[in-house]
C-alpha positions, 0 to 999 in steps of 0.5 A, spaced: 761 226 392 758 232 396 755 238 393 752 241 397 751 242 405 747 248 409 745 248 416 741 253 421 741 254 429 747 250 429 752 254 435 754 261 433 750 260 426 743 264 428 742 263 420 741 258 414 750 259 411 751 254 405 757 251 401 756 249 395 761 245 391 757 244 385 759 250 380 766 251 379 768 256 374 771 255 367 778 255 369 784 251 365 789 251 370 789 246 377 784 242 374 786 237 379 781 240 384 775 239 380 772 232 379 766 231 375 764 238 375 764 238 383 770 241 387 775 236 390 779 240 394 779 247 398 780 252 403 776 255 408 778 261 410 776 266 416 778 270 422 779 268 430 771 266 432 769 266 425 765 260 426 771 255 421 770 250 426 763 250 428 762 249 421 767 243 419 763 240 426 757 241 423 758 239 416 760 232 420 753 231 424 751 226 418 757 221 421 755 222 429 748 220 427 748 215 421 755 211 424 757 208 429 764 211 428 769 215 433 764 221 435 767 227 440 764 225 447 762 234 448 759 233 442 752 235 443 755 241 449 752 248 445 749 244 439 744 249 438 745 257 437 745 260 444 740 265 442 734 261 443 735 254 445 727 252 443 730 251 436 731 245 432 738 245 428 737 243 421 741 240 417 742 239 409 745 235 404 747 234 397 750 228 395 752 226 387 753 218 387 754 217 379 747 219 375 744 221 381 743 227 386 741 225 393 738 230 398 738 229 406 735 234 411 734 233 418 733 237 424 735 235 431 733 239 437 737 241 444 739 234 446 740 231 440 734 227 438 731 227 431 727 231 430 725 231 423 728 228 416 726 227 409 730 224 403 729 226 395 732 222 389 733 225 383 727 230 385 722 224 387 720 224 395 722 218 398 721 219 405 718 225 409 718 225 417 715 229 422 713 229 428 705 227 426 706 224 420 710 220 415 710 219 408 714 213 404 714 212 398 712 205 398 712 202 391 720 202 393 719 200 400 713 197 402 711 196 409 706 194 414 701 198 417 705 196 424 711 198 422 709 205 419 705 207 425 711 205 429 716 209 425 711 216 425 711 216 432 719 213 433 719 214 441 727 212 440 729 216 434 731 212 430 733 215 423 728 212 417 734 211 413 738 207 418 732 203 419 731 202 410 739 201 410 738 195 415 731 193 413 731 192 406 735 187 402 738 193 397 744 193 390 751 194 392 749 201 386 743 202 391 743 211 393 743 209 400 748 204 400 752 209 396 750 214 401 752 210 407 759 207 404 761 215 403 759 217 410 761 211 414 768 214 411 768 221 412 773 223 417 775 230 420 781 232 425 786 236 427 792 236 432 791 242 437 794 240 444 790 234 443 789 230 437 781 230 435 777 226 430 770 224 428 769 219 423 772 213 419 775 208 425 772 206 431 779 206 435 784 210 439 791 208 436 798 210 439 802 214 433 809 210 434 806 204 435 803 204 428 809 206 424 813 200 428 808 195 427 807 196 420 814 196 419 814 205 416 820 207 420 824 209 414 818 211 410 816 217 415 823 219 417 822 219 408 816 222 410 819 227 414 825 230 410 820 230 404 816 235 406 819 238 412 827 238 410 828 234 418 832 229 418 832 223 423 836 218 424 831 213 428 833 207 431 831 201 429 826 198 431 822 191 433 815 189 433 814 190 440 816 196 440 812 202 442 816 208 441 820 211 436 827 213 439 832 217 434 840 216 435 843 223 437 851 223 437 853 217 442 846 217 445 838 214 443 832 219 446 825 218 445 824 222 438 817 225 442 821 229 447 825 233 441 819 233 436 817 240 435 809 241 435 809 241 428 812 236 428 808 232 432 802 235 428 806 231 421 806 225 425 798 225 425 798 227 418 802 221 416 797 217 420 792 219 417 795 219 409 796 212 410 789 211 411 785 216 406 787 211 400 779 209 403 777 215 405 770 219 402 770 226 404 777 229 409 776 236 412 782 238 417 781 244 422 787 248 423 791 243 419 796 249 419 796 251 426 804 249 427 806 249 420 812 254 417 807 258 411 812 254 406 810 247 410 803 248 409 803 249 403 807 242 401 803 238 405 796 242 402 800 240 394 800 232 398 793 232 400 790 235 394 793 229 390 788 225 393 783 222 389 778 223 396 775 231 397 779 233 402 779 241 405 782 245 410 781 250 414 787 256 414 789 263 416 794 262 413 793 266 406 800 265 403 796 258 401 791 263 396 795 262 390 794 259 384 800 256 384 796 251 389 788 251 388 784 256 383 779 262 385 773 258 386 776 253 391 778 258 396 772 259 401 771 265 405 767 265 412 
């Protein structure tokens, strides 16, 4: 699980903001949201041009430059905080994997490229990398004199974890495989005019496509009266279908042509539900932004049943109750 992510330089932070999950409170009530001692689920707060997105993109940089999962294209369009380009942009990172705590830094520069990078086990250095040295800890990892030379400089920035990962045989228990496994499966979306996502898949789907082909027809119209009260009668459909229709009087109409914005945005939701049985870590920016109050609060009570950590960012504070979270999962920036 991630306990802990803190970044400096990236965009509109100038300086050093951290979140750190690892010190929920003592409270008996929505323990649910607490998961070996870290907090699973919350919601982060803020006004227009706080710096809510900017920030879950950043806590997402971990995903563009570990994996080769979906990446937004403009990523690296204003990285570094306008007020000086020259700097670097540091990343940090905390991650509890059974009994132990690793811990991640980087820092990239204006274009992207990496920079430095350092990596602690349980408090034990593993690997420190700077642009004029390298330190390893070779009892774990043994490597020639070739091969470490060759790392220090690093002309194609290459991260040293990527390197390890794919270098050395390694336990399915190891940290680094545990590291990996997580953040190939962190994902972050929203639904705004156009629907955004970094991480877990490497492919654009069509929405309707995948409920018919997966034969969920009757499950999202469920979905969808569950959650929202609207009901569809959506015609029926064949596996070479490509669009949902629903039946209006005497006639048929692309179910896309009456769905209100928010109820295309609980489409995406619905899609990506069905796949977060495997994910690791969700943030969902805006998850509200065409949602009635009332609905943002059903679908928070769904995603805060995962098992993953999943969080959301809101303007909505109806969501700050503790009928739904508690105190110490509510974020304010």
């Amino acid at each position: 699980m991630l306990t802990k992510f803190a970044v400096k330089n990236f965009r509109g932070f100038a300086e050093r903001i951290e979140w750190d999950l690892s010190h929920p409170s003592n409270y008996t009530f929505n323990t649910n949201a607490i998961k070996d001692g870290i907090i699973k689920n919350g919601i982060i707060y803020g006004p227009n041009g706080s710096g809510k997105t900017n920030f879950s993109v950043a806590l997402f940089d971990i995903v563009n430059h570990l994996t080769q999962k979906f990446k937004k294209p403009e990523y690296y369009q204003n990285f570094v905080y306008g007020g000086d380009t020259s700097l670097n942009v540091d990343f940090e990172y905390t991650f509890k994997f059974g009994n132990h705590e690793v811990e991640y830094q980087y820092s990239k520069n204006v274009l992207g490229v990496l920079i430095n990078e350092a990596l602690e086990v349980d408090g034990v250095e593993i690997f420190k990398r700077t642009m004029s040295s390298l330190k390893l800890d070779e009892k774990q990892f043994p490597i020639n004199k070739d091969a470490k030379r060759n790392l220090q400089m690093n002309a194609n920035s290459i991260s040293i974890v990527n390197y390890l990962l794919t270098s050395y045989p390694l336990a399915k228990d190891h940290y680094l495989i545990q590291m990996r496994n997580f953040v190939d499966t962190m994902l972050w979306f929203r639904c705004l005019k156009v629907n955004e996502y970094m991480g877990f898949d490497n492919m654009v789907t069509i929405l309707d496509e995948y409920i018919i082909k997966n034969n969920l027809v009757k499950d999202f119209s469920d979905f969808l009266e569950n959650v929202s009260g609207q009901k569809f009668e959506f015609v029926q459909s064949r596996d070479t279908d490509k669009m949902l229709f629903c039946k209006i009087g005497n006639g048929t109409i692309a179910f896309d042509l009456i769905a209100s914005t928010g109820t295309q945005s609980l489409k995406l939701l619905y899609f990506w539900l069905k796949k977060m049985g495997q994910a690791s870590f969700v943030f969902i920016d805006e998850f509200d932004a065409f949602y009635h109050f009332e609905l943002s609060y059903e679908v928070c009570k769904r995603l805060f049943n995962l098992d993953c950590q999943v969080f959301t960012s809101s303007h909505n504070t109806y969501l700050m109750t503790n009928d739904l979270l508690r105190p110490d999962c509510n974020f304010i920036l």
